[in-house]
PDB file with one MODEL, atoms N, CA, C and O in Angstrom:
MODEL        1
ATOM      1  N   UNK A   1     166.413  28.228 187.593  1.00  0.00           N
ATOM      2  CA  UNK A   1     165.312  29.117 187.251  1.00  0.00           C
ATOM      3  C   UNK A   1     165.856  30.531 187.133  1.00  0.00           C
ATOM      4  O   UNK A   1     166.620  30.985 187.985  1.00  0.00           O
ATOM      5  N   UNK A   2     165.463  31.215 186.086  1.00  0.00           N
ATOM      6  CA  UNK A   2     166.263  32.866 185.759  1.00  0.00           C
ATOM      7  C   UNK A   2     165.176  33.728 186.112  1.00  0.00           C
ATOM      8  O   UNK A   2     163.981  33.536 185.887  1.00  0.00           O
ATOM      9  N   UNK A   3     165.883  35.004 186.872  1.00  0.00           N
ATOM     10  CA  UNK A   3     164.779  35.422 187.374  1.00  0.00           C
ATOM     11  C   UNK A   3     164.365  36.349 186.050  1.00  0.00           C
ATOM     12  O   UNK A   3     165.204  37.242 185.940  1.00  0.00           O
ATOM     13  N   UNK A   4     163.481  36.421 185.145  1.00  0.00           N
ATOM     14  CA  UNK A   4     163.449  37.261 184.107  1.00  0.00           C
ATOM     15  C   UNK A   4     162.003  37.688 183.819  1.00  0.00           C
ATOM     16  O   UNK A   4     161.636  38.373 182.864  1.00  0.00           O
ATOM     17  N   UNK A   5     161.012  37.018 185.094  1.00  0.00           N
ATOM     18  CA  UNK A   5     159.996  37.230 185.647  1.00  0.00           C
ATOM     19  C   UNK A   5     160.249  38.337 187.372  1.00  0.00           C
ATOM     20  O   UNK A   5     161.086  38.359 188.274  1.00  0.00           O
ATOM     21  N   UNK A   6     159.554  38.750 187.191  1.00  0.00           N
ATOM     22  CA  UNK A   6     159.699  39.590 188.397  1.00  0.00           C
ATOM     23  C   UNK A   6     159.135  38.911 189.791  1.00  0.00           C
ATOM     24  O   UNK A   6     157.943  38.612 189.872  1.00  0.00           O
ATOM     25  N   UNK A   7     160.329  38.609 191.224  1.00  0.00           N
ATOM     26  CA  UNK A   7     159.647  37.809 191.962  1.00  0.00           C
ATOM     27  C   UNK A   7     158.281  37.999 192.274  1.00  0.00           C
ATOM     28  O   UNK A   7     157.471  37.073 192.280  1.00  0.00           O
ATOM     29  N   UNK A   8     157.985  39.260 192.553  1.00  0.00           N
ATOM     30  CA  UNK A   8     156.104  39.565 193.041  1.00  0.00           C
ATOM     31  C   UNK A   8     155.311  38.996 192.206  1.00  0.00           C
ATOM     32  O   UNK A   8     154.089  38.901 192.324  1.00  0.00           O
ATOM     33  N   UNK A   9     156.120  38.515 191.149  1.00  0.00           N
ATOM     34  CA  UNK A   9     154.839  37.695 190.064  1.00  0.00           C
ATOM     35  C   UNK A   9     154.927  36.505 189.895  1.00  0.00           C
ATOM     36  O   UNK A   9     154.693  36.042 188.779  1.00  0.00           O
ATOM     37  N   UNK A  10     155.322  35.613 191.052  1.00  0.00           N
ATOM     38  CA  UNK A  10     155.853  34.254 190.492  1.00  0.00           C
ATOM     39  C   UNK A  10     154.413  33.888 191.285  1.00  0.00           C
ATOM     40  O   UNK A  10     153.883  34.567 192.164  1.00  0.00           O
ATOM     41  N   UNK A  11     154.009  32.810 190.805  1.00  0.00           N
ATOM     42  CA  UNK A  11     153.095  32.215 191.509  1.00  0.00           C
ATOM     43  C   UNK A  11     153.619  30.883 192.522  1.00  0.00           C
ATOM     44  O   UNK A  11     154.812  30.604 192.406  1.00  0.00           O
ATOM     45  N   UNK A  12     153.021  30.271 193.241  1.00  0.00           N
ATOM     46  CA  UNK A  12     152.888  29.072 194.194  1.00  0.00           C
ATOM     47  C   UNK A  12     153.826  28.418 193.603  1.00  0.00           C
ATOM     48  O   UNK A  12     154.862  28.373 194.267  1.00  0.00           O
ATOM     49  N   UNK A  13     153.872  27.707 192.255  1.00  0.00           N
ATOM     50  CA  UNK A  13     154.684  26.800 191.530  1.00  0.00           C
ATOM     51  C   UNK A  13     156.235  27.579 191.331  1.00  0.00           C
ATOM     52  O   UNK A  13     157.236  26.864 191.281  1.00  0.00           O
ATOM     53  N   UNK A  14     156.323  28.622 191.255  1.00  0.00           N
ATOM     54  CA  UNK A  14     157.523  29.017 190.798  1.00  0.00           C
ATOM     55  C   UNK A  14     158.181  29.511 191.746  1.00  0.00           C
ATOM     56  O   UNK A  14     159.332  29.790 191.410  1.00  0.00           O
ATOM     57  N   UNK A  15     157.842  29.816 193.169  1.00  0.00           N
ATOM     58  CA  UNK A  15     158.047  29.691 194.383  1.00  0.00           C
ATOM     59  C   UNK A  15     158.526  28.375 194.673  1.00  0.00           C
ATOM     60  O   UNK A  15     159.715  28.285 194.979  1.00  0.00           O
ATOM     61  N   UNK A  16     157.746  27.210 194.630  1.00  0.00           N
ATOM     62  CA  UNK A  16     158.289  25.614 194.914  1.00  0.00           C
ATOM     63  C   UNK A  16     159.677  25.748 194.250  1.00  0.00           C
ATOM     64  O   UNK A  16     160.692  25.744 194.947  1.00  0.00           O
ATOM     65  N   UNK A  17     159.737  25.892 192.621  1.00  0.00           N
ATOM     66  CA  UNK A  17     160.431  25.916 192.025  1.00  0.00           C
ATOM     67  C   UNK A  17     161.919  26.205 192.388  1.00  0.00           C
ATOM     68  O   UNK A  17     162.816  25.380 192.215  1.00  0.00           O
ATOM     69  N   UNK A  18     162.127  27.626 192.980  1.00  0.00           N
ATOM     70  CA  UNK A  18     162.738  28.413 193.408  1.00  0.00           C
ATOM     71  C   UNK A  18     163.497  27.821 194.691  1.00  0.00           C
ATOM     72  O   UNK A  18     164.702  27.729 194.927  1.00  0.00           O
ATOM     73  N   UNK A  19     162.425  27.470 195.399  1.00  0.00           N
ATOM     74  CA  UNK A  19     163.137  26.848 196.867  1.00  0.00           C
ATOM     75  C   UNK A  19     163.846  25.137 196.587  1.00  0.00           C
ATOM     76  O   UNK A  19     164.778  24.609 197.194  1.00  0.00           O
ATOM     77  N   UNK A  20     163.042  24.603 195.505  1.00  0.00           N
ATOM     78  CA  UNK A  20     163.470  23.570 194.691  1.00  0.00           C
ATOM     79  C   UNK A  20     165.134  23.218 194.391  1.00  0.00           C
ATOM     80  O   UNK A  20     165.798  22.183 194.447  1.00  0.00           O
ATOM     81  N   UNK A  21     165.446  24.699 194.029  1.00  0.00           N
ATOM     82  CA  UNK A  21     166.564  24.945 193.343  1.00  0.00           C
ATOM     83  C   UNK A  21     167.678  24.891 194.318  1.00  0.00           C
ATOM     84  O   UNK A  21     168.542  24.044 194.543  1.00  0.00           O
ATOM     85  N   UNK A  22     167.340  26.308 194.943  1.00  0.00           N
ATOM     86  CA  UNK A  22     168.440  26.358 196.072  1.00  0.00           C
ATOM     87  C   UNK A  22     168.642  25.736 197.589  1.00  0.00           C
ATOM     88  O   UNK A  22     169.587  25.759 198.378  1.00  0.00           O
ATOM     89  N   UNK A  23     167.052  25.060 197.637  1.00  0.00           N
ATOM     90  CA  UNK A  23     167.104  24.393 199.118  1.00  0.00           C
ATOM     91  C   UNK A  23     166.916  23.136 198.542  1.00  0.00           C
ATOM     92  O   UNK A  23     165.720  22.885 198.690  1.00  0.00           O
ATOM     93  N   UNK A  24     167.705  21.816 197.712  1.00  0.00           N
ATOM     94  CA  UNK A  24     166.900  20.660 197.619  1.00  0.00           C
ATOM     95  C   UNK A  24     167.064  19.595 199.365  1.00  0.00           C
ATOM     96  O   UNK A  24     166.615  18.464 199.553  1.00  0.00           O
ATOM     97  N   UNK A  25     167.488  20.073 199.914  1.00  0.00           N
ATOM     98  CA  UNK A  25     167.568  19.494 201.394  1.00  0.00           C
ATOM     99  C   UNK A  25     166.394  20.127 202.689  1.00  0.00           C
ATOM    100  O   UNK A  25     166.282  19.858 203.885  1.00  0.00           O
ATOM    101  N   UNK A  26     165.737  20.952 201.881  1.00  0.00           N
ATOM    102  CA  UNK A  26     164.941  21.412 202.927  1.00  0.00           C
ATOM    103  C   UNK A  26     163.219  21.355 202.290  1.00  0.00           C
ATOM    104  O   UNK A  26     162.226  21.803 202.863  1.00  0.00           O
ATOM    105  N   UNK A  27     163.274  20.692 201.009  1.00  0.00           N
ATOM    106  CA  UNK A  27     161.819  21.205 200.113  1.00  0.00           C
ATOM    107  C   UNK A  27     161.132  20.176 200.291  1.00  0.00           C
ATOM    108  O   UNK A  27     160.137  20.162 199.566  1.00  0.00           O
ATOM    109  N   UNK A  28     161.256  19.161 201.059  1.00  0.00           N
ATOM    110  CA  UNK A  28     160.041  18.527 201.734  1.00  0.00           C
ATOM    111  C   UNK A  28     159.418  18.920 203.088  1.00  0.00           C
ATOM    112  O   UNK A  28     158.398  18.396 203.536  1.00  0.00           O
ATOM    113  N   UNK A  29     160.319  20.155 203.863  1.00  0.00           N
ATOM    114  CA  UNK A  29     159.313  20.511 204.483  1.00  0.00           C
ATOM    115  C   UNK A  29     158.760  21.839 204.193  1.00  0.00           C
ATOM    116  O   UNK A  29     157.691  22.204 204.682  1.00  0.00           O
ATOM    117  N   UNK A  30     159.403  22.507 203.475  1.00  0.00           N
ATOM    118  CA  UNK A  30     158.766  24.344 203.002  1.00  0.00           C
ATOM    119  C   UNK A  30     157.785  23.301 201.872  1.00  0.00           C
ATOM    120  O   UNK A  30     156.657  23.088 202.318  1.00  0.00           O
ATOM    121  N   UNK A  31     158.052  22.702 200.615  1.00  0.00           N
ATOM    122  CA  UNK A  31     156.812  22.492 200.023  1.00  0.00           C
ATOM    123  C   UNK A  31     155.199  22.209 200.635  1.00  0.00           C
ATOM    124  O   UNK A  31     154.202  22.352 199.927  1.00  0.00           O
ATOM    125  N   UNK A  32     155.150  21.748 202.198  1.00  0.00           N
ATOM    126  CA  UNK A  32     153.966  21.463 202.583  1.00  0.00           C
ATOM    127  C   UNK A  32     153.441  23.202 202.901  1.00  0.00           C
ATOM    128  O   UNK A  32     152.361  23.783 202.795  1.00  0.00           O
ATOM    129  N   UNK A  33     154.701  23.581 203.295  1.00  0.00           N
ATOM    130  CA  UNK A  33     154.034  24.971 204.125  1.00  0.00           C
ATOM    131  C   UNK A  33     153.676  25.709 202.576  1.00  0.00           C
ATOM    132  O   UNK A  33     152.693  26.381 202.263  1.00  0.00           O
ATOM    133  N   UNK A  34     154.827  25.320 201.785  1.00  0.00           N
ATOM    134  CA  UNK A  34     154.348  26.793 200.758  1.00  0.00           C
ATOM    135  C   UNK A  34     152.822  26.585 200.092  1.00  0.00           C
ATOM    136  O   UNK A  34     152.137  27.605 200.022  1.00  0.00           O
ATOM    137  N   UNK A  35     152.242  25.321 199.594  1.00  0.00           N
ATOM    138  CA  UNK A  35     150.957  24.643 199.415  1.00  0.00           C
ATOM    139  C   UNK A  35     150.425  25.351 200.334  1.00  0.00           C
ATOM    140  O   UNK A  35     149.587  26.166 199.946  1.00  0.00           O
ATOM    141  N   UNK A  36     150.669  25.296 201.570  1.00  0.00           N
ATOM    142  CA  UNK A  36     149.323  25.224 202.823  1.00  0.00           C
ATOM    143  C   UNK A  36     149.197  26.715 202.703  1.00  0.00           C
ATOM    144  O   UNK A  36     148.108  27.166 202.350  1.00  0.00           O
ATOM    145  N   UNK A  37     150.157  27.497 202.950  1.00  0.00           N
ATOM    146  CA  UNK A  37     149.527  28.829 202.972  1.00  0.00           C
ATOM    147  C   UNK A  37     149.904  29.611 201.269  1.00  0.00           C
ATOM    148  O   UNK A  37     150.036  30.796 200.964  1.00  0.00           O
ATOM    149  N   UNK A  38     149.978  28.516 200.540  1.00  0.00           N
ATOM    150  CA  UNK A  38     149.790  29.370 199.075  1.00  0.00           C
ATOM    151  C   UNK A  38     150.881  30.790 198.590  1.00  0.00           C
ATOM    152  O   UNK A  38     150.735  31.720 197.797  1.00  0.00           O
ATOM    153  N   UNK A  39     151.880  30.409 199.435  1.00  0.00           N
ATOM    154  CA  UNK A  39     153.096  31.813 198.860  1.00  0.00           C
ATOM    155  C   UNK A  39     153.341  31.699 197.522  1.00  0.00           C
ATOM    156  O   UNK A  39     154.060  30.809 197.068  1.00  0.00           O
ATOM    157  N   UNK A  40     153.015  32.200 197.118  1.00  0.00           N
ATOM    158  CA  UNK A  40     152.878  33.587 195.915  1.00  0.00           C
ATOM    159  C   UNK A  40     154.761  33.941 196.276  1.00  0.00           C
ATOM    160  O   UNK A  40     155.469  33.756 197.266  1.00  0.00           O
ATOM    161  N   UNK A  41     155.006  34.516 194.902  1.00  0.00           N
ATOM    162  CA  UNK A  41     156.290  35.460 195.169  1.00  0.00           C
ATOM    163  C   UNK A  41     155.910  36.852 195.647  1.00  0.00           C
ATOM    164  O   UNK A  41     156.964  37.222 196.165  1.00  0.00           O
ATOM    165  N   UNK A  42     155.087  37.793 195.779  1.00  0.00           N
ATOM    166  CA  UNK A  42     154.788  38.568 196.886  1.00  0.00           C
ATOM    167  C   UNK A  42     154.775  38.231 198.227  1.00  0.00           C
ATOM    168  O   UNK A  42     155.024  39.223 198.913  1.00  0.00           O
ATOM    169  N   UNK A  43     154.556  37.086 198.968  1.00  0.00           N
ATOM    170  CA  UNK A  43     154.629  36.632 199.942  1.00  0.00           C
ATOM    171  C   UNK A  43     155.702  36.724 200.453  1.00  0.00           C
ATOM    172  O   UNK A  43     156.010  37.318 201.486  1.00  0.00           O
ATOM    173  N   UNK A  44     156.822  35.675 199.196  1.00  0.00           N
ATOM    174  CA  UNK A  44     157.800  35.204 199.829  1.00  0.00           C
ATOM    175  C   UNK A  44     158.595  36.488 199.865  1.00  0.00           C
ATOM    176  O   UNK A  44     159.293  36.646 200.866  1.00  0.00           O
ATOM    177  N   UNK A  45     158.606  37.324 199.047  1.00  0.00           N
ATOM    178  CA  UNK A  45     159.362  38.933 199.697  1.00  0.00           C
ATOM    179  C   UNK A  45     159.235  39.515 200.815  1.00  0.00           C
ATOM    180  O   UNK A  45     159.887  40.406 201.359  1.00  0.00           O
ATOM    181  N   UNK A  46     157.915  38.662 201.253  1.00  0.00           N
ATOM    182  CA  UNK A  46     157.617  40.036 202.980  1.00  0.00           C
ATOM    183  C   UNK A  46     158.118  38.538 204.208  1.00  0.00           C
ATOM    184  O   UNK A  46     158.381  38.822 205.376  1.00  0.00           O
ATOM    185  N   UNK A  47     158.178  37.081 203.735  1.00  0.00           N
ATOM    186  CA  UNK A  47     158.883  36.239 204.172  1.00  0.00           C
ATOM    187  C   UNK A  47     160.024  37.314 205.744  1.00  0.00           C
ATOM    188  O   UNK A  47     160.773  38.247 205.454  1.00  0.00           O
ATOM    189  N   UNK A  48     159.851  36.904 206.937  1.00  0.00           N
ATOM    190  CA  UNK A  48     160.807  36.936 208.093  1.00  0.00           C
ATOM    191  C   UNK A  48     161.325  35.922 208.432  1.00  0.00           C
ATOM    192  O   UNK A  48     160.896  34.845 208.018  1.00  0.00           O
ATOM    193  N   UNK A  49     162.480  36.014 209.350  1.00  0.00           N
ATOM    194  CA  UNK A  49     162.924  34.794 209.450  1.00  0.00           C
ATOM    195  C   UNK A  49     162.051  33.869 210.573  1.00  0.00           C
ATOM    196  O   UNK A  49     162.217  32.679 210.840  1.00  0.00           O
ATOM    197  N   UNK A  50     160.807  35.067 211.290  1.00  0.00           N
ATOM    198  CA  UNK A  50     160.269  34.001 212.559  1.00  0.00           C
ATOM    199  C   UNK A  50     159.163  33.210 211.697  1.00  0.00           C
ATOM    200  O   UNK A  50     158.389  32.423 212.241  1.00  0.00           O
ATOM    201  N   UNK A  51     159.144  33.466 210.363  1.00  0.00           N
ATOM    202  CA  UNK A  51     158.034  32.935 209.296  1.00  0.00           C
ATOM    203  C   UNK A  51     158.202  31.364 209.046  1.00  0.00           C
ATOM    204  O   UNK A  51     157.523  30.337 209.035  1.00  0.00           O
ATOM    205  N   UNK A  52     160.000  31.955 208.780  1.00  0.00           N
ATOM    206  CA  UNK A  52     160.382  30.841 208.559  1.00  0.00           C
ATOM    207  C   UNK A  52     160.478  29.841 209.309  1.00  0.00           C
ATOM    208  O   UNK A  52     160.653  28.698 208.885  1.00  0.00           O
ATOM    209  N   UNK A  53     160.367  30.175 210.595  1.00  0.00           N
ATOM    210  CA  UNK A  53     160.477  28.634 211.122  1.00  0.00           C
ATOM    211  C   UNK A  53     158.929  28.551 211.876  1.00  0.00           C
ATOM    212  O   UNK A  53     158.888  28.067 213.007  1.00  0.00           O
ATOM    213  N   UNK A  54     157.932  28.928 211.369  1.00  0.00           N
ATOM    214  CA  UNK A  54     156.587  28.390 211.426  1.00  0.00           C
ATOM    215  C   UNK A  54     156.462  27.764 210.209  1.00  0.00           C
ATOM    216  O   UNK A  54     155.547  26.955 210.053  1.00  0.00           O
ATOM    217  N   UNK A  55     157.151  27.980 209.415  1.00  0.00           N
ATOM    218  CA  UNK A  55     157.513  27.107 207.830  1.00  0.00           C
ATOM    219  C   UNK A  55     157.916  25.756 208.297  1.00  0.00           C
ATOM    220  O   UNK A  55     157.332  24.812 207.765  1.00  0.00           O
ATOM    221  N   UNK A  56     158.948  25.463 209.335  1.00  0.00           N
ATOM    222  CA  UNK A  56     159.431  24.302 209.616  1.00  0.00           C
ATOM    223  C   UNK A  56     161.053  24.349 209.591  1.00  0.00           C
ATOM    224  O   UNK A  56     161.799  23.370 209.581  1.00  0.00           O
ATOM    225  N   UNK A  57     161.435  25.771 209.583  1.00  0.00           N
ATOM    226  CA  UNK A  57     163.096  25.751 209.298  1.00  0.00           C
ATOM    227  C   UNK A  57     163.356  26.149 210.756  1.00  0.00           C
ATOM    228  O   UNK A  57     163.194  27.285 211.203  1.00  0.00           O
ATOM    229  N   UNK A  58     163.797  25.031 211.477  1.00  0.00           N
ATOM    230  CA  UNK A  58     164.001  25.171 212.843  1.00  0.00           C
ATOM    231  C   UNK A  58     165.262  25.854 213.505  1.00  0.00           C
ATOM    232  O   UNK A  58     165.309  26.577 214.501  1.00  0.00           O
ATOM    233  N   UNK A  59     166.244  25.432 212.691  1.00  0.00           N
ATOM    234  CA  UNK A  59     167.525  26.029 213.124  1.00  0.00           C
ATOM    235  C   UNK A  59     167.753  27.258 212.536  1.00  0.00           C
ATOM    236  O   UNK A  59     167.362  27.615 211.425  1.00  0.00           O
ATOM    237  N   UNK A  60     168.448  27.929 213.386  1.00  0.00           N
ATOM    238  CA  UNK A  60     168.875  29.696 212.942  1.00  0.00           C
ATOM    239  C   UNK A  60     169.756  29.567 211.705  1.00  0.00           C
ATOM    240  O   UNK A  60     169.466  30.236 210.713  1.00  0.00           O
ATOM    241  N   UNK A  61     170.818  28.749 211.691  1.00  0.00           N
ATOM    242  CA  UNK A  61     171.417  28.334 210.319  1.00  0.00           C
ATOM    243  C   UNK A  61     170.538  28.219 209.512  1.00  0.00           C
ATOM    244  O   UNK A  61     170.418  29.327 208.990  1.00  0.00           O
ATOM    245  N   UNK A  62     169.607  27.308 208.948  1.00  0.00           N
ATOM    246  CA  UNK A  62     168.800  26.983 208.151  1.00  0.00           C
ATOM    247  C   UNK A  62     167.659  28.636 207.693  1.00  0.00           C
ATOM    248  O   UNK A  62     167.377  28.853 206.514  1.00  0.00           O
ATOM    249  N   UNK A  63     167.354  29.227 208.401  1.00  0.00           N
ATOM    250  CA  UNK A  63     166.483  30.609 208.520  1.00  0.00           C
ATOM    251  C   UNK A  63     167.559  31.514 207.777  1.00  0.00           C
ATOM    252  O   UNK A  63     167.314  31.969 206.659  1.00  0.00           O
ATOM    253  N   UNK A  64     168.981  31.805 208.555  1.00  0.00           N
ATOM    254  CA  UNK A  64     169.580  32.684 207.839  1.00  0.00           C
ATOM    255  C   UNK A  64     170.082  32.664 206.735  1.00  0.00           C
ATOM    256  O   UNK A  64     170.621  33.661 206.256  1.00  0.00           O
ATOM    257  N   UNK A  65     169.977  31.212 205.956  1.00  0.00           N
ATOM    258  CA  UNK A  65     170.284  30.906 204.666  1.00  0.00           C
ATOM    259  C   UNK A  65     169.151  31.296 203.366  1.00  0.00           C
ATOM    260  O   UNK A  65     169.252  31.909 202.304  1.00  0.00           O
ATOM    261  N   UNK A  66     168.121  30.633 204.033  1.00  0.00           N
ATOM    262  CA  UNK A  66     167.368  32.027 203.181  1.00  0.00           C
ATOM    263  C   UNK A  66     166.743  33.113 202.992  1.00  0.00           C
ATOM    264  O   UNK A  66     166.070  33.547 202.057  1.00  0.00           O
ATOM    265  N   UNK A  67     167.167  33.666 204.402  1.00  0.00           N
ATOM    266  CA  UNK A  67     166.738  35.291 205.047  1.00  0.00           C
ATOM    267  C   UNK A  67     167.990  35.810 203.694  1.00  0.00           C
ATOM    268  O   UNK A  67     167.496  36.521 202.819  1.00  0.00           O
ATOM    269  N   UNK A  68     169.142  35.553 203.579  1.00  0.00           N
ATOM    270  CA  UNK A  68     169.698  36.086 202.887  1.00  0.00           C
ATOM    271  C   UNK A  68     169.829  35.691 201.082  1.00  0.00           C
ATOM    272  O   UNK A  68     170.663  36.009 200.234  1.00  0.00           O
ATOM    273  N   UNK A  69     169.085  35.198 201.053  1.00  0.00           N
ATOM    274  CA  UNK A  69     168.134  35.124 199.018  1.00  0.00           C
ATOM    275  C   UNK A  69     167.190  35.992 199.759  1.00  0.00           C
ATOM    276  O   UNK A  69     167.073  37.027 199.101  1.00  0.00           O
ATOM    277  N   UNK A  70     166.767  36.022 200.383  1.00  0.00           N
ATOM    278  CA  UNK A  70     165.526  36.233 200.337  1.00  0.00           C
ATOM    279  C   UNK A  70     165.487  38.104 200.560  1.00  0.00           C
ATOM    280  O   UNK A  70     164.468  38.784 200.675  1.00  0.00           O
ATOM    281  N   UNK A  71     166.984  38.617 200.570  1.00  0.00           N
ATOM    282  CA  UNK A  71     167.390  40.171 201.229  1.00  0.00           C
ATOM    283  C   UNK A  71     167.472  39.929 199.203  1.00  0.00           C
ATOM    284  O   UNK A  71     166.699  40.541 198.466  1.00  0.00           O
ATOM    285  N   UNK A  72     168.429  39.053 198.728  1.00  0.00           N
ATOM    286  CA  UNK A  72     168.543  39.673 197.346  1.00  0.00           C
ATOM    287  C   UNK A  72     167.669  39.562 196.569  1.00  0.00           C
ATOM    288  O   UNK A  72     167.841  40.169 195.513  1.00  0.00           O
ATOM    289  N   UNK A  73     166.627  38.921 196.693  1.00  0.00           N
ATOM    290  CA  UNK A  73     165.698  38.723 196.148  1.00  0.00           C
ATOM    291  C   UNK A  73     164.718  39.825 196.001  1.00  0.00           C
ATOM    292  O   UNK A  73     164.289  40.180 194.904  1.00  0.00           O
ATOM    293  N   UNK A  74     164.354  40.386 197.187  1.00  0.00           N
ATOM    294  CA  UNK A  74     164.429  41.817 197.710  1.00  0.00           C
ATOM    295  C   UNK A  74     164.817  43.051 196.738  1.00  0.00           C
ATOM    296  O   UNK A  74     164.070  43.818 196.129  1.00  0.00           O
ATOM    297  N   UNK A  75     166.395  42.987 196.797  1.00  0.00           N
ATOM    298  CA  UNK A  75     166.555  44.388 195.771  1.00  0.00           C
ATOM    299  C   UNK A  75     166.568  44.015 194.834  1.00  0.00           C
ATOM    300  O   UNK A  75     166.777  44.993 194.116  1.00  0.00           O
ATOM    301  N   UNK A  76     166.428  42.665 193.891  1.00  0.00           N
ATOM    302  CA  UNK A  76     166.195  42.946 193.053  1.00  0.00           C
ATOM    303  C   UNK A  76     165.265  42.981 192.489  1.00  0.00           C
ATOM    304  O   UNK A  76     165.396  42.845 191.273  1.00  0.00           O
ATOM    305  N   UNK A  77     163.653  43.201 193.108  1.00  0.00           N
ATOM    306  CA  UNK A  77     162.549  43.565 193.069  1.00  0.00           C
ATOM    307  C   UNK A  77     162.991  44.939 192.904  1.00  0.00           C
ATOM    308  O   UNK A  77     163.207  45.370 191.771  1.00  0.00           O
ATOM    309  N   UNK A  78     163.159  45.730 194.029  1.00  0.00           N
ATOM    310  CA  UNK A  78     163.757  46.790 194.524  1.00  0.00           C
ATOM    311  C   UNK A  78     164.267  48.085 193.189  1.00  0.00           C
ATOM    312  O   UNK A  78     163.992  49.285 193.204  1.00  0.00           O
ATOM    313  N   UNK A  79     164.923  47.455 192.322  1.00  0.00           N
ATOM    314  CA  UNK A  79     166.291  47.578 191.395  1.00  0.00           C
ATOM    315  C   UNK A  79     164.937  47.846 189.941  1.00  0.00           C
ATOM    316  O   UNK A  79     164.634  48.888 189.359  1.00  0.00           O
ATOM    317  N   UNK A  80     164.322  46.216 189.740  1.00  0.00           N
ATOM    318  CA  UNK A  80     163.102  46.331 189.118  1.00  0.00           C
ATOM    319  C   UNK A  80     161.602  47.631 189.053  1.00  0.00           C
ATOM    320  O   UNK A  80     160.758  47.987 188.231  1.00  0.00           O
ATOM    321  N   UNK A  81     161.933  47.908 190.244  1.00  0.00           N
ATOM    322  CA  UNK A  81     160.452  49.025 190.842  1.00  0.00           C
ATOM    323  C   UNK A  81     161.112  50.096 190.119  1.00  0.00           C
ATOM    324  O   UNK A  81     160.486  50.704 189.251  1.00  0.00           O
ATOM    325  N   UNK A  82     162.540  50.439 190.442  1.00  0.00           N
ATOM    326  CA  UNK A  82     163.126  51.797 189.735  1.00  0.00           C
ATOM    327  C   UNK A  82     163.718  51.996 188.256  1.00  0.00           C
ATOM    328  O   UNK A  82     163.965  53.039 187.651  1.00  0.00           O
ATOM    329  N   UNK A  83     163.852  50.752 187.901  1.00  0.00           N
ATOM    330  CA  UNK A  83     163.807  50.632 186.296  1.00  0.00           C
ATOM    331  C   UNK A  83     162.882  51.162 185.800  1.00  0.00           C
ATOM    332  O   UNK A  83     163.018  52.034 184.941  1.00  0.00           O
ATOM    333  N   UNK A  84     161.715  50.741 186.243  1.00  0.00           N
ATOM    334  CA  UNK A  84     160.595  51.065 185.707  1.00  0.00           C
ATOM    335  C   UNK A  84     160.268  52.304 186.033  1.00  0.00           C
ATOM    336  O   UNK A  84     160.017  52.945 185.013  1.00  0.00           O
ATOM    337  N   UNK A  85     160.157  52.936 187.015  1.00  0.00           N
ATOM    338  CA  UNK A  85     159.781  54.304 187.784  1.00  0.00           C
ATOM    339  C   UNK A  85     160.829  55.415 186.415  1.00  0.00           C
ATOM    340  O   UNK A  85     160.487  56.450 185.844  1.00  0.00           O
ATOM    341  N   UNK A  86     161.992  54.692 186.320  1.00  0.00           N
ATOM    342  CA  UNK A  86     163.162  55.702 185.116  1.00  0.00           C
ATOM    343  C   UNK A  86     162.703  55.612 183.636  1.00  0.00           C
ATOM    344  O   UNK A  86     162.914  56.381 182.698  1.00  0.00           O
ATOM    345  N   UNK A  87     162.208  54.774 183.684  1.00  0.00           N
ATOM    346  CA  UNK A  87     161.378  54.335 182.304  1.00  0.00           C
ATOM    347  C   UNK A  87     160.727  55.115 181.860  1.00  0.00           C
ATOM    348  O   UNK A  87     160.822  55.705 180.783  1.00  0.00           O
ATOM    349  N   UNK A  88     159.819  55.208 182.856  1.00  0.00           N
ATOM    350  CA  UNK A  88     158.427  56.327 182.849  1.00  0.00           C
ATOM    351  C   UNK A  88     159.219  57.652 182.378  1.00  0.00           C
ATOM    352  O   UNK A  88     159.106  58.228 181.296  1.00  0.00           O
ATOM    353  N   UNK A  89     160.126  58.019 183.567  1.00  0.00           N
ATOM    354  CA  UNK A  89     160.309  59.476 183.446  1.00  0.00           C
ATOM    355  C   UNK A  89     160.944  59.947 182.363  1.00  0.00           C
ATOM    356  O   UNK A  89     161.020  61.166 182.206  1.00  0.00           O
ATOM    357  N   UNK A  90     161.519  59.037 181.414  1.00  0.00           N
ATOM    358  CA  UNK A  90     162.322  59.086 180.269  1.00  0.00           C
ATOM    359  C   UNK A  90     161.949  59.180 178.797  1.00  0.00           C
ATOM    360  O   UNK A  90     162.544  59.601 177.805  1.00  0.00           O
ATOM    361  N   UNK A  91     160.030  58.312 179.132  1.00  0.00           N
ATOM    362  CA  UNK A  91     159.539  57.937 178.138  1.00  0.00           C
ATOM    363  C   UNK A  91     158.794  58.935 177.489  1.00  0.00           C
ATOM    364  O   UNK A  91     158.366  58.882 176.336  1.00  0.00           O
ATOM    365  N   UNK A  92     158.626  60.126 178.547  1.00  0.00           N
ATOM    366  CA  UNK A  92     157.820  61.089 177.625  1.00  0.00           C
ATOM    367  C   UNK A  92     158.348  62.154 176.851  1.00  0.00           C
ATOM    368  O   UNK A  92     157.599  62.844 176.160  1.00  0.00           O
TER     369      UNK A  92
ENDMDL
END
């Protein structure tokens, strides 16, 4: 999946999608949680790691694997906000 959508805009499915991709050993148990509480890609950006294991990712290994997508995932929201913010200031 390319991120060429901005994560804050992915919906429920493209979230599954996402964890689909890079966790296929863990997406039978985040798919129940991501359904149950409906993460949105805004969600999954404010995502902690104590989130994560009310998600069902029990081990600290398993949490810090995608605490860290989940840091780049982050700036490049981050990276996205100021593209745009330079955009503006350029465009007039």
């Amino acid at each position: 999946m390319g991120l060429s959508k901005r994560v804050s805009l992915w919906s429920v499915e493209e979230v599954l999608e996402w964890l689909q991709e890079r966790y296929p050993a863990h997406i039978n148990r985040l798919h129940k949680a991501v359904i149950k509480h409906a993460i949105s890609g805004r969600a999954l950006l404010r995502l902690k790691d104590r989130h994560l294991q009310l998600l069902g990712l029990e081990t600290e290994e398993q949490q810090q694997e995608i605490v860290q997508d989940l840091l780049l995932l982050r700036v490049q929201e981050e990276i996205s906000d100021l593209t745009d913010i330079c955009s503006e200031c350029f465009s007039s």
